[in-house]
C-alpha positions in Angstrom: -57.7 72.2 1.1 -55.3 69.5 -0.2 -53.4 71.8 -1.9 -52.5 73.5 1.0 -51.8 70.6 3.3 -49.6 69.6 0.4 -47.7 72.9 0.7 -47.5 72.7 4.7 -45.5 69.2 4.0 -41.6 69.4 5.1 -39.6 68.4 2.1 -38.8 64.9 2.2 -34.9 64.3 4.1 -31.8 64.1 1.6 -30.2 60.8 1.1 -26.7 61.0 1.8 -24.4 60.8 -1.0 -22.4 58.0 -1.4 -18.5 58.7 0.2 -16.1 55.7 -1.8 -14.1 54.1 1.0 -11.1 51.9 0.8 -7.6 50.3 2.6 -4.6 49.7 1.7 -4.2 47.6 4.3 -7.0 44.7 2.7 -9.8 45.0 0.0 -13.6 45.1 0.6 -15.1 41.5 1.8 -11.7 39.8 2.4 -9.9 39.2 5.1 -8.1 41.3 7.3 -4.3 40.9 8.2 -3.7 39.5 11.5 -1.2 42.6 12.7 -4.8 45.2 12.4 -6.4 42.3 15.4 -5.5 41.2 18.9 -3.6 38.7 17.5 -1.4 40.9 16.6 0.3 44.5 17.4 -3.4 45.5 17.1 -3.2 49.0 15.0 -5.8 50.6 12.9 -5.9 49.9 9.4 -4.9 52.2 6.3 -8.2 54.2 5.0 -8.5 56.2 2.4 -11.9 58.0 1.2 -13.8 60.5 -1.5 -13.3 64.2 -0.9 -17.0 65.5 -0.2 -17.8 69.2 -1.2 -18.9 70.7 2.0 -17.7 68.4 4.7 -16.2 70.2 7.6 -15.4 66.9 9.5 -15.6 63.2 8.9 -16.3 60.2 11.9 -15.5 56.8 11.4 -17.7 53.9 13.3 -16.5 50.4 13.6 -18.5 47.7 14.5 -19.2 44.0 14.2 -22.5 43.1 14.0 -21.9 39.3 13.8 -21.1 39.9 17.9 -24.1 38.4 20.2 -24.5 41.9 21.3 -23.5 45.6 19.3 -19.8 46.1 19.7 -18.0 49.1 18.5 -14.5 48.6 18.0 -13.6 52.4 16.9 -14.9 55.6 16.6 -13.0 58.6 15.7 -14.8 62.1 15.1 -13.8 65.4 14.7 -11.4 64.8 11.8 -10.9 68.0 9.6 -12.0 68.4 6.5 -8.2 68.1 4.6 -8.4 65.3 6.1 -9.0 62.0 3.5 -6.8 59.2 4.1 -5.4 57.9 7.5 -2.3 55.3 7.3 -1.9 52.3 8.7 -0.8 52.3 12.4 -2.5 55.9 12.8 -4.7 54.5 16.3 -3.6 51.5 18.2 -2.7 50.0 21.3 -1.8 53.7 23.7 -1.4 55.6 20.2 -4.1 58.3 19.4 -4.9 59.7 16.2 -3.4 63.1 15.6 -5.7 66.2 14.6 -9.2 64.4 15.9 -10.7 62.7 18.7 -11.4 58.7 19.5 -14.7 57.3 21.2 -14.9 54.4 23.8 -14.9 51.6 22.1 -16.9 48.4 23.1 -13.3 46.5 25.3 -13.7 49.7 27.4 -11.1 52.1 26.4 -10.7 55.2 23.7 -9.0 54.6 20.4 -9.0 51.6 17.8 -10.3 47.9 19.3 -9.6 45.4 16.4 -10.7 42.2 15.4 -10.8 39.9 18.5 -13.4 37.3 18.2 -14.1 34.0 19.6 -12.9 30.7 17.6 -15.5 30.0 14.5 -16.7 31.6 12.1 -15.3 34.5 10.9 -16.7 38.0 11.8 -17.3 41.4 9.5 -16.1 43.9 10.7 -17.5 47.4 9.3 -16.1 50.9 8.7 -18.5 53.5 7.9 -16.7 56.8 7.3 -19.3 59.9 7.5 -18.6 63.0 6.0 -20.6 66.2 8.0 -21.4 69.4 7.4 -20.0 70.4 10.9 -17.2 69.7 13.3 -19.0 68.6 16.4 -16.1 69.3 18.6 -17.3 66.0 21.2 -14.6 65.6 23.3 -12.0 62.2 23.4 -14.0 59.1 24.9 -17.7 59.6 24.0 -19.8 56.3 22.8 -21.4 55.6 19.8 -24.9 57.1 21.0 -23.5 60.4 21.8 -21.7 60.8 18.1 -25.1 59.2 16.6 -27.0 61.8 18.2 -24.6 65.0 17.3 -23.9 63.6 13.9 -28.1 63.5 13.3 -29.3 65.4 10.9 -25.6 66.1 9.5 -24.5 63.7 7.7 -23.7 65.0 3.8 -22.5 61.4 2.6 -21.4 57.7 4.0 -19.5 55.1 2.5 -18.2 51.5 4.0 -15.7 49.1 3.8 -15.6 45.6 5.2 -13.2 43.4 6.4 -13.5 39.7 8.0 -11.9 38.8 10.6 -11.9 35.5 12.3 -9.8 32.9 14.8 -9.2 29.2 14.7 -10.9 26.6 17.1 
């Protein structure tokens, strides 16, 4: 009998391979220029990332979870698979990026929201890219639960960078 409830088991869920993320634009745990934040002209940063075999899209998430509450500050989806490297400037204040689609983002708009915290301490900001084994063709402006939920199940590999961010009393 053990055997066969052994047997009846669902394999066990793959772990996600690990997708190597970077920027141009500042390195992993340091601090982010002043131009990507509301300080400045407020433009996405440079991000570059692993080719995975089998991807037909990638999504990128933003958030800072040093903010009282969750606060996205970008999601973009639907990027094709040729896709591997975005340059600086790409999203930003009424720019869109080309060939994929932005989410609403936690100041209440699509596109790329950057660093904009209160005075203190400084905030991490984190971008996780995704790499999926489908193109899940959302549509421009959806939140962060609706991409969780299509992206479920999907996701080949992840990697993360993060930058801090933070504003003077």
């Amino acid at each position: 009998m053990l055997l066969a409830l052994a047997a009846a088991d669902p394999a066990p869920a793959q772990q996600p391979q690990t997708l190597q993320v970077s920027s141009h634009s500042f390195a992993d745990g340091q601090r982010m220029p002043q131009r990507l934040s509301c300080d400045g002209p407020d433009v996405s940063p440079a991000l570059q990332w692993t080719t995975i075999a089998g991807a037909k899209s990638y999504a990128i998430v933003v958030d800072d979870p040093d903010a009282p509450q969750p606060f996205t500050h970008w999601l973009a989806y639907n990027i094709p698979a040729d896709i591997h490297a975005l340059p600086e400037a790409a999203a930003g204040a009424g720019k869109r990026l080309a060939r994929a689609a932005e989410g609403s983002n936690g100041f209440g708009h699509a596109g790329y929201g950057g660093p904009c915290p209160p005075p203190g301490a400084p905030h991490h900001y984190v971008f996780r890219v995704y790499a999926l084994d489908i193109d899940p063709a959302l549509p421009s402006g959806q939140d962060e639960q609706r991409l969780d939920a299509a992206m479920q199940g999907h996701v080949l590999a992840q990697g993360q960078l993060t930058g801090l961010y933070g504003r003077s009393n």
